[in-house]
N, C-alpha and C positions, 0 to 999 in steps of 0.2 A: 682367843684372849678372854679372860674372864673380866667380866663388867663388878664394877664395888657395889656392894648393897648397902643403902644407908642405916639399917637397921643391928649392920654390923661390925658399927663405930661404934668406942667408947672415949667419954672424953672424960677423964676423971683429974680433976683441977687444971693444970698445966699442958696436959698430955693428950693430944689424941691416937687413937691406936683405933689396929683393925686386927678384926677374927678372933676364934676363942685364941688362939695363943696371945692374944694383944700385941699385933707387930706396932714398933712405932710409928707414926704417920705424920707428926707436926708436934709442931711444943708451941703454943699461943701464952709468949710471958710478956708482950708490952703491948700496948693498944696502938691500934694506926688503920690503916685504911684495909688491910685486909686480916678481916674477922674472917674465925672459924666458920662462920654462915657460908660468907664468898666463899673461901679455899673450899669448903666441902662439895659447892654446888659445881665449880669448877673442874674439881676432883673426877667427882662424879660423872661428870657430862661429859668430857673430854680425856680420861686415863683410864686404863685399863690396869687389875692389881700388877700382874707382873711387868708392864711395863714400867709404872710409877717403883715398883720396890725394885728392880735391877738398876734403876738411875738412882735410888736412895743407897741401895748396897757399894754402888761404884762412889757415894762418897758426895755425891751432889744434894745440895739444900734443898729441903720441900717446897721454899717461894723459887728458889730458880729453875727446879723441875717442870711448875707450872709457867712461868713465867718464858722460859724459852719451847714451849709446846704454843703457848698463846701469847702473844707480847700485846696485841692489843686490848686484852684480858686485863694485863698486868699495869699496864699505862693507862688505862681508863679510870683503873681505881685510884691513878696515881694524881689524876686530874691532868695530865699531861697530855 
């Protein structure tokens, strides 16, 4: 499994993506507790590309990708 390189993110307003082809990765359009910061460090540490993009291709949300890989992740930021 290939590990993400954080050097090859692009976030250009709205959109995060990855690789020269710019696959989508995330869309950051309202503010709340999980900032592009978190999701990326999260991303990062705990998903591998192809794992993270076969659960994006099957149709599942980028917070609930991470979100049900780590739930204590995702409820801590929640304050819950």
């Amino acid at each position: 499994m290939t590990a993400f390189v954080k050097k090859d993110f692009n976030f250009d307003g709205l959109f995060l993506t990855y690789g020269v082809d710019r696959k989508f990765v995330a869309r950051f359009k309202h503010r709340g507790p999980v900032t592009k910061a978190k999701f990326l460090k999260e991303l990062i540490a705990n998903h591998s590309v192809q794992s993270y993009f076969a659960e994006l291709d099957a149709g599942k949300a980028p917070i609930a990708i991470l979100r049900d890989a780590n739930k204590d992740w995702f409820y801590n930021l929640l304050g819950k």
